[in-house]
BALOBA-1460 file (C-alpha; in Angstrom, 3 decimals):
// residues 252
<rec num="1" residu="x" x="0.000" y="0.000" z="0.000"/>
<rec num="2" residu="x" x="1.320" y="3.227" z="-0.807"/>
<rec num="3" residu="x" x="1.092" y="5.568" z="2.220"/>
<rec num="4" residu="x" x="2.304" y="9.352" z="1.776"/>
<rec num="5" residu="x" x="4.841" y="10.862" z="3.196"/>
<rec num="6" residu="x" x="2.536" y="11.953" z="6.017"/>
<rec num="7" residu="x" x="0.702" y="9.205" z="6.505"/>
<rec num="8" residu="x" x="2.496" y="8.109" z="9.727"/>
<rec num="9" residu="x" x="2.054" y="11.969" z="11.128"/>
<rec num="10" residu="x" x="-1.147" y="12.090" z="10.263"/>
<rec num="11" residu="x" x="-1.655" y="8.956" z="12.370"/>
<rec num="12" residu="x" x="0.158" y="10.354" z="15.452"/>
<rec num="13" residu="x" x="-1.783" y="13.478" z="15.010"/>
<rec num="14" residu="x" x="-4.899" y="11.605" z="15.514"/>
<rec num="15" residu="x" x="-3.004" y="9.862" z="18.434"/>
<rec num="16" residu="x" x="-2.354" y="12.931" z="20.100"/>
<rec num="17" residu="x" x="-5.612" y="14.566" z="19.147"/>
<rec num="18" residu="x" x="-7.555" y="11.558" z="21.095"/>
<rec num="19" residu="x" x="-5.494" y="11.509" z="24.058"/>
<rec num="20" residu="x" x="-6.300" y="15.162" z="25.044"/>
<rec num="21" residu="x" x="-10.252" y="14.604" z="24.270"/>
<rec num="22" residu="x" x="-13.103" y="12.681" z="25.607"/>
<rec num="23" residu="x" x="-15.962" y="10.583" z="24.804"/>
<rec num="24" residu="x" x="-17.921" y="12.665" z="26.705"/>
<rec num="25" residu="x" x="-17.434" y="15.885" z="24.706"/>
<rec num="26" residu="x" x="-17.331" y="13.965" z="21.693"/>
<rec num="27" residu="x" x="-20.848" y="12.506" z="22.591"/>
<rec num="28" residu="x" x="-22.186" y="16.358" z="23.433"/>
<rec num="29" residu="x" x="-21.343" y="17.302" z="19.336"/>
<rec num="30" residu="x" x="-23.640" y="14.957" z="18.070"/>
<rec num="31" residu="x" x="-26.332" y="17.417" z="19.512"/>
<rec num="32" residu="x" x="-25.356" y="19.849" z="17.999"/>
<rec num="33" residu="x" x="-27.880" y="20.811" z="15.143"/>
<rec num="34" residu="x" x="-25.328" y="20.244" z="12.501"/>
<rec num="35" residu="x" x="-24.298" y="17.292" z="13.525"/>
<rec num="36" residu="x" x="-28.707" y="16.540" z="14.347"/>
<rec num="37" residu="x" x="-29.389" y="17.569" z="10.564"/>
<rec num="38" residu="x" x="-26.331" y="15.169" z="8.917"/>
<rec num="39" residu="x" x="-28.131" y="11.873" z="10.994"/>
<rec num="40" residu="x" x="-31.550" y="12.757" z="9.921"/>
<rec num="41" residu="x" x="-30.497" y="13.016" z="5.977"/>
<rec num="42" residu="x" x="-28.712" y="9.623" z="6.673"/>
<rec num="43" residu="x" x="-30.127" y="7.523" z="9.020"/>
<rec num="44" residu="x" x="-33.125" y="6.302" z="7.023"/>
<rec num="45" residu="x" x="-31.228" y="4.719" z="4.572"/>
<rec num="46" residu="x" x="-29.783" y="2.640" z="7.372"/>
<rec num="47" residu="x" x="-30.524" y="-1.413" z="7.772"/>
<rec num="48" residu="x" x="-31.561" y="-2.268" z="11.091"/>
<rec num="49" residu="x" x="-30.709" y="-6.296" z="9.741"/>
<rec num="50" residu="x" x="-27.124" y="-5.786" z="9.304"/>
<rec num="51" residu="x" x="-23.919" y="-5.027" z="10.025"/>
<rec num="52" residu="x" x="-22.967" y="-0.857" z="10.139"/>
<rec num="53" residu="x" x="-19.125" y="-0.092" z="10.571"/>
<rec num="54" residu="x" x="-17.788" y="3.089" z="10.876"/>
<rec num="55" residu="x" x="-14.586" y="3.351" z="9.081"/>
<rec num="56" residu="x" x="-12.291" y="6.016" z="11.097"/>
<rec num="57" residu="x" x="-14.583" y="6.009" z="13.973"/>
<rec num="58" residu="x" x="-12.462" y="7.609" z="16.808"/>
<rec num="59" residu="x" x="-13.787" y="7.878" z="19.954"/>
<rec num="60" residu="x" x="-16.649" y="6.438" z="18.857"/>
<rec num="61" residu="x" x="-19.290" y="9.589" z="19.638"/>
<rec num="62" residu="x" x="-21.249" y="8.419" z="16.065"/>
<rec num="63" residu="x" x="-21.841" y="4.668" z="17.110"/>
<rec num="64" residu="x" x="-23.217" y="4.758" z="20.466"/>
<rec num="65" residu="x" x="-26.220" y="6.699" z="19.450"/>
<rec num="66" residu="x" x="-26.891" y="4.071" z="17.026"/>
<rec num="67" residu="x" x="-25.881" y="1.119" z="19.185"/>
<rec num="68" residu="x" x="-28.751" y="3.022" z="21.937"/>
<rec num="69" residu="x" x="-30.954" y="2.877" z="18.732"/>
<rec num="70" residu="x" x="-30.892" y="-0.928" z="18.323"/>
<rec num="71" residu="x" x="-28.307" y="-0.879" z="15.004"/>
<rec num="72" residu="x" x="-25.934" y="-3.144" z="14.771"/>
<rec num="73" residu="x" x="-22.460" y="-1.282" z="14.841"/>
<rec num="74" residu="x" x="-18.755" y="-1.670" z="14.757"/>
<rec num="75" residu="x" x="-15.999" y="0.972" z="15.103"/>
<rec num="76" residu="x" x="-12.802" y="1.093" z="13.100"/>
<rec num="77" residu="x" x="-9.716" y="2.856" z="13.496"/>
<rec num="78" residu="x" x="-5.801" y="3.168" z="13.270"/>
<rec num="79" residu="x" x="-5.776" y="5.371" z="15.943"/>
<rec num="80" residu="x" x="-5.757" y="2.341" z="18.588"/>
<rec num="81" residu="x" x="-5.843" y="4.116" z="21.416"/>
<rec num="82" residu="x" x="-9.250" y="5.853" z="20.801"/>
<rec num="83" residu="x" x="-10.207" y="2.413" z="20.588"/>
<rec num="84" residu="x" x="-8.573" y="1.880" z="24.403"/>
<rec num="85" residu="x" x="-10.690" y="5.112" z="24.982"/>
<rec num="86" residu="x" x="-14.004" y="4.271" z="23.649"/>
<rec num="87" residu="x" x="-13.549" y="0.480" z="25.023"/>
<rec num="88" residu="x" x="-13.213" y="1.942" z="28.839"/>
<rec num="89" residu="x" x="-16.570" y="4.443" z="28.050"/>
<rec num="90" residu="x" x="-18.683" y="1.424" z="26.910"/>
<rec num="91" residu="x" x="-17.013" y="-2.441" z="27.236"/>
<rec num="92" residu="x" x="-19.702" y="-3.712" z="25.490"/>
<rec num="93" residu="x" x="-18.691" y="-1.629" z="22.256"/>
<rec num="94" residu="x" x="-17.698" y="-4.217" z="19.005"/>
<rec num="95" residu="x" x="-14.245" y="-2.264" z="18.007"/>
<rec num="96" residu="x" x="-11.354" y="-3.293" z="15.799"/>
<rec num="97" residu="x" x="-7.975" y="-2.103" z="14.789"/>
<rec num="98" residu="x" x="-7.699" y="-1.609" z="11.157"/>
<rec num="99" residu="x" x="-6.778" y="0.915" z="8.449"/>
<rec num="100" residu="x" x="-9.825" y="1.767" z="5.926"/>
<rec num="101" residu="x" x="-6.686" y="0.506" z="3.036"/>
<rec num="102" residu="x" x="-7.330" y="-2.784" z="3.762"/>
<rec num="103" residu="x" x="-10.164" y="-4.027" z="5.639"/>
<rec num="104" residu="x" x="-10.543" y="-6.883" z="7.920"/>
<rec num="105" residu="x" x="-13.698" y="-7.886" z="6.297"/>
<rec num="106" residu="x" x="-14.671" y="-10.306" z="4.298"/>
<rec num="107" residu="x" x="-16.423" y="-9.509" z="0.975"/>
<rec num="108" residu="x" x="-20.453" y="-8.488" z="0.871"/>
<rec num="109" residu="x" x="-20.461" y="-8.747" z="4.994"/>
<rec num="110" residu="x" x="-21.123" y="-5.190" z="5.806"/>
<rec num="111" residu="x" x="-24.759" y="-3.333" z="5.741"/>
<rec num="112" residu="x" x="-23.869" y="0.308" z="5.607"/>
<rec num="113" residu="x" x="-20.403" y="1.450" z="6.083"/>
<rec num="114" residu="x" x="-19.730" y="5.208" z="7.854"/>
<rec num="115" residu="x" x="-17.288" y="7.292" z="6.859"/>
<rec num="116" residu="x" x="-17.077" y="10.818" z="8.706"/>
<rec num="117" residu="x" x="-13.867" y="13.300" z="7.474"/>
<rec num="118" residu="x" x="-11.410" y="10.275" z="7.382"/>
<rec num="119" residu="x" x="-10.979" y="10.194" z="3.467"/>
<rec num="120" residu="x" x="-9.424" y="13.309" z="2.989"/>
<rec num="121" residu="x" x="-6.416" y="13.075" z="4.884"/>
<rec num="122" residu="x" x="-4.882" y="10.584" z="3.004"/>
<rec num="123" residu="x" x="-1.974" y="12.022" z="0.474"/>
<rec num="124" residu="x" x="-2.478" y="9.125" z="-1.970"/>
<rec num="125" residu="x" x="-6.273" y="9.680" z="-2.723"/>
<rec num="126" residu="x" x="-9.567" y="8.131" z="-2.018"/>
<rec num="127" residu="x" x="-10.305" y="5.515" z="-4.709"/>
<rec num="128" residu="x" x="-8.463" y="2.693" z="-2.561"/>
<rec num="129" residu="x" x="-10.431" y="3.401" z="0.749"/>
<rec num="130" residu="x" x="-13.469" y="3.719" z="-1.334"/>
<rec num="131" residu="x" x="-12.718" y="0.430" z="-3.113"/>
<rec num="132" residu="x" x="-12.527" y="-1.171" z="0.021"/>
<rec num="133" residu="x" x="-16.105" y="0.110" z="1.152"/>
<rec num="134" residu="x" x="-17.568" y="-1.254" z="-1.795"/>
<rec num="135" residu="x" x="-15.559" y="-4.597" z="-1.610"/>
<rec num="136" residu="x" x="-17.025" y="-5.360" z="2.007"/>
<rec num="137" residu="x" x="-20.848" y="-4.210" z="1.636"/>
<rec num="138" residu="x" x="-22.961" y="-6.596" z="0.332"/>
<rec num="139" residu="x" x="-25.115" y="-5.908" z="-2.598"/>
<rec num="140" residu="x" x="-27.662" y="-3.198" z="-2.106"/>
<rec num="141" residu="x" x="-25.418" y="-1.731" z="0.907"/>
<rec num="142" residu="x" x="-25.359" y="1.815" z="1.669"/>
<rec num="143" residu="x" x="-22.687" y="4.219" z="1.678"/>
<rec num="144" residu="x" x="-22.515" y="7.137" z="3.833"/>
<rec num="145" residu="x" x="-19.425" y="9.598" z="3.743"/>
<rec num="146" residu="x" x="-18.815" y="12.981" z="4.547"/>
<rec num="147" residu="x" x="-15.567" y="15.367" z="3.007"/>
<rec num="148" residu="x" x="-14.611" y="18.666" z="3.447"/>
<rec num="149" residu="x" x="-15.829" y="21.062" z="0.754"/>
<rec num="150" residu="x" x="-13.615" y="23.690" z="-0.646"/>
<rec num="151" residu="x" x="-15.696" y="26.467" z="0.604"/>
<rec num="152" residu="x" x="-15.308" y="30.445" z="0.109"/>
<rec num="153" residu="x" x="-13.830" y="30.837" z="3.378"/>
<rec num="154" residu="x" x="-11.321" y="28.313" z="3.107"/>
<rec num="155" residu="x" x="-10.568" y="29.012" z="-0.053"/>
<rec num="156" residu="x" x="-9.857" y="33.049" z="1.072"/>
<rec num="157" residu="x" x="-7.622" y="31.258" z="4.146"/>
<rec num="158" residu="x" x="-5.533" y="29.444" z="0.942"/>
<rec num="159" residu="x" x="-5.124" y="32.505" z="-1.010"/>
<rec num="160" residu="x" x="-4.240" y="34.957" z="2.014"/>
<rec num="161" residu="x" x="-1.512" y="32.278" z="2.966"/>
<rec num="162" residu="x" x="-0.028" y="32.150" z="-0.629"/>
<rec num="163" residu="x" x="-0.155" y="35.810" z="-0.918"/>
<rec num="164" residu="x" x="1.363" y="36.472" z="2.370"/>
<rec num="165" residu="x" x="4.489" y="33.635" z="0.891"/>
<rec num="166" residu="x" x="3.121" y="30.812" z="3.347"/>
<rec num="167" residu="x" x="2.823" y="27.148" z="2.448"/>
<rec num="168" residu="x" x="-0.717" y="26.894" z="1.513"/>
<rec num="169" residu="x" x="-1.062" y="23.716" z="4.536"/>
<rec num="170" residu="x" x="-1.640" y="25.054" z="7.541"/>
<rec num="171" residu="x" x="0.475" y="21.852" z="9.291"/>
<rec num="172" residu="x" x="3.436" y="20.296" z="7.423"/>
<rec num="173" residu="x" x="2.626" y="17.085" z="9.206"/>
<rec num="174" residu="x" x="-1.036" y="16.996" z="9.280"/>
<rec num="175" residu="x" x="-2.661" y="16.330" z="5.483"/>
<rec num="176" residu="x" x="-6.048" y="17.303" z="4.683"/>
<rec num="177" residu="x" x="-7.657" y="18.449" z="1.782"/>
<rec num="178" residu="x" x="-11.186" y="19.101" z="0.051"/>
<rec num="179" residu="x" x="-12.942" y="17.704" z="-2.756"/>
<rec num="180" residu="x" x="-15.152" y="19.782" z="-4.652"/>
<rec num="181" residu="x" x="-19.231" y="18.077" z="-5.183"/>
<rec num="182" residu="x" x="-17.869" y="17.016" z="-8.882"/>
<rec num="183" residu="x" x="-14.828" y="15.135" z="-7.909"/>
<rec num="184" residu="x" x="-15.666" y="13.724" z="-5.131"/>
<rec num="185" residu="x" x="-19.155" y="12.341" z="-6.981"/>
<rec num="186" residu="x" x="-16.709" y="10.989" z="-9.624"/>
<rec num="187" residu="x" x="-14.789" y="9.211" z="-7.277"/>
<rec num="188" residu="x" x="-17.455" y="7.218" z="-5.617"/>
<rec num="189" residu="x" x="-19.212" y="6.588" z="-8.947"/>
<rec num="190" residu="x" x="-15.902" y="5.317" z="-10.186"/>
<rec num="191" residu="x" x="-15.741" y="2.368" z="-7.979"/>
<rec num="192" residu="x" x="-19.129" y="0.649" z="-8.846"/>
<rec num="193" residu="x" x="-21.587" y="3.202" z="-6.617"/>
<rec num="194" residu="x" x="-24.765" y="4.735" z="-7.357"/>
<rec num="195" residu="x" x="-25.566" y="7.950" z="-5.535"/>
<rec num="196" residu="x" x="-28.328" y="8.052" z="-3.997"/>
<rec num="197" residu="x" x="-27.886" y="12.230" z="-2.883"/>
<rec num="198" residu="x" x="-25.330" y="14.569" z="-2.434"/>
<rec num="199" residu="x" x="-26.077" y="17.105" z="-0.179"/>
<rec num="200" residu="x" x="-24.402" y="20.421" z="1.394"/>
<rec num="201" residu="x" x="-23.767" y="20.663" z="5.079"/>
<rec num="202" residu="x" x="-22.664" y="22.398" z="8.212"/>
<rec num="203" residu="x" x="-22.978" y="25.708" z="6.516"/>
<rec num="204" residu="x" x="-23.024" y="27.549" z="10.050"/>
<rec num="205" residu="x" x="-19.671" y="25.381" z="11.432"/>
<rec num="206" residu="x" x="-18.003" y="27.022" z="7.828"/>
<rec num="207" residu="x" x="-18.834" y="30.989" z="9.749"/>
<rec num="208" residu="x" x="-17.193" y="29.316" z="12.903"/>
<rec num="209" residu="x" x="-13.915" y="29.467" z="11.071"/>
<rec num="210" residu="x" x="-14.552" y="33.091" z="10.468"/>
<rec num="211" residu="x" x="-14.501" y="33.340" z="14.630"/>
<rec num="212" residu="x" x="-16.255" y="36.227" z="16.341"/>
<rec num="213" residu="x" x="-19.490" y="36.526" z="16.523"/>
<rec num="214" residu="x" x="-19.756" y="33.255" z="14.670"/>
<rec num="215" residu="x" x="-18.511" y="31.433" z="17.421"/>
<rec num="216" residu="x" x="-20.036" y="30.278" z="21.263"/>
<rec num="217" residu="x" x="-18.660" y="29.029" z="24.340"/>
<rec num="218" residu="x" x="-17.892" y="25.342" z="24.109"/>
<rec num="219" residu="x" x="-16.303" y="22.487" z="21.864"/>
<rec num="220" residu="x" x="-16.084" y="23.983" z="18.059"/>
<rec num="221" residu="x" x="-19.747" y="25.247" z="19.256"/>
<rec num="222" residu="x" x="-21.552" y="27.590" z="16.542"/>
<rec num="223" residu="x" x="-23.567" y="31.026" z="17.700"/>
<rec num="224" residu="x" x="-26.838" y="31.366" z="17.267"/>
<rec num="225" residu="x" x="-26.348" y="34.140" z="14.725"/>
<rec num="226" residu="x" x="-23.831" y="31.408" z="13.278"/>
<rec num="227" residu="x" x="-26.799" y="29.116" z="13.055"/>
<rec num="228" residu="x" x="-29.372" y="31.749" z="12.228"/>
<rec num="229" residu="x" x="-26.923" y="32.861" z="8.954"/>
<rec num="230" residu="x" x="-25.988" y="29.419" z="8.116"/>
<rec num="231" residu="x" x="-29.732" y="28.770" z="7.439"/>
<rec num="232" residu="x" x="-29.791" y="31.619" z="4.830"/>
<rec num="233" residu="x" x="-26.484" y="30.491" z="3.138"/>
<rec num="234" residu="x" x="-28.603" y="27.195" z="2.895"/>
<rec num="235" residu="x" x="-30.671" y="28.279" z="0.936"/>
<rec num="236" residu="x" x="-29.237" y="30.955" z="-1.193"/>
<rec num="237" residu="x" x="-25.780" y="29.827" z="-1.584"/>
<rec num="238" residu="x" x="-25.788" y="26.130" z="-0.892"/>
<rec num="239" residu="x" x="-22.211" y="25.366" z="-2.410"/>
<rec num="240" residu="x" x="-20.425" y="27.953" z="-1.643"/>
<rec num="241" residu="x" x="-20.404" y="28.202" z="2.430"/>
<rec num="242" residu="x" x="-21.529" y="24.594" z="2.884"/>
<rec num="243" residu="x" x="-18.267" y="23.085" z="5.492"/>
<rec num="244" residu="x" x="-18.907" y="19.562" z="4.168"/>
<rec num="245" residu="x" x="-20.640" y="17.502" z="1.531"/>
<rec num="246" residu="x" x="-22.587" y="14.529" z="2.556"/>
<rec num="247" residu="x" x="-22.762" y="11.584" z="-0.069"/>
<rec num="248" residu="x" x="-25.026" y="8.701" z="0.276"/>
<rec num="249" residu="x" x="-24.620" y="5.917" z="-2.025"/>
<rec num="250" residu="x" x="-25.668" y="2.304" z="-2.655"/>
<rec num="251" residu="x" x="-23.926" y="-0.743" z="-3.915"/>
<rec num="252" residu="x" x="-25.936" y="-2.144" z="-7.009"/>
């Protein structure tokens, strides 16, 4: 498998990210209305008799809602010691070690597999992670993934770096990028999908990066003028302030 350079640092990032946070913070995001809005596009189109893995699944603050719920769910990650984390929160938790690369799964096993802001930090693409999602869902399996967009404000943060002569990453040793609707549509259809929608969120978490006003007391917490203004961009400019795009695809 061909890694990137900064595969291995973007690892330990993660490392060191999870060590400093908790499952219990992690749990309180998924309350917040962006996060609220992203299940409710999604979780109709997941089965209730199968398998759902999260691929990248940290400290596990997506699956124990749906393990509550009744779904059956299992939690991925390279980062082991998230897993450590998540295991001492909830023992009863089904977790495994494992890089989304190369999956420890056999073929047509999985229901729906999860994928939240784990594809774009690898250097070397997407199309192998996503042609390991398709390779362990069985037929008529649903896909559900979620990238960064390049929005207007980050794209003004990439041109005010390059203008002031700054590397246009923000951390030498962290990689992340963006895929524009077009691409990243491309690149799941180009592994066997069919998309089901592909829809723009978190438009209020893109005015948190803008700071101010946009921003409330808490863990990457939104205002409510944030929220109230993210609405609006919603609706009038859908891709152009929208923080992430959701994709939700099926396996034919």
């Amino acid at each position: 498998m061909q890694k990137g350079e900064r595969y291995d640092s973007t690892r330990q990032a993660w490392q060191d990210i999870w060590d400093s946070a908790s499952v219990e913070v992690e749990l309180a995001t998924q309350e917040y209305a962006r996060a609220r809005e992203t299940v409710g596009y999604y979780l109709p189109y997941l089965p209730k008799d199968g398998i759902i893995l999260e691929a990248g699944s940290g400290l596990s603050a997506a699956i124990i809602p749906l393990k509550a719920q009744g779904y059956q769910v299992i939690g991925l990650d390279y980062a082991e010691n998230a897993l450590h984390i998540s295991r001492a929160y909830d023992p009863s938790l089904r977790l495994a070690a494992g890089d989304v690369h190369a999956l420890p799964f056999a073929e047509n096993s999985i229901g729906a597999y999860l994928s939240f802001g784990v594809f774009e930090h690898f250097e070397t693409g997407m199309t192998k992670p996503l042609a390991e999602s398709f390779r362990v869902l069985r037929r008529g399996g649903i896909l559900v993934l979620t990238i960064p967009y390049p929005n207007v404000v980050h794209e003004f943060v990439r041109w005010r770096r390059e203008r002031q002569g700054a590397s246009a990453l923000t951390d030498e040793t962290f990689f992340e990028s963006t895929y524009t609707r077009d691409a990243l549509v491309d690149a799941v259809r180009s592994v066997g999908f069919e998309i089901s929608r592909a829809i723009p969120t978190s438009h209020a978490f893109t005015l948190w990066g803008l700071g101010g006003v946009f921003r409330a007391s808490g863990y990457y917490r939104t205002s409510a003028f944030a929220e109230m203004a993210g609405k609006v961009l919603k609706v009038t400019l859908p891709w152009a302030f929208n923080f992430t795009t959701l994709i939700i695809a099926r396996k034919p």
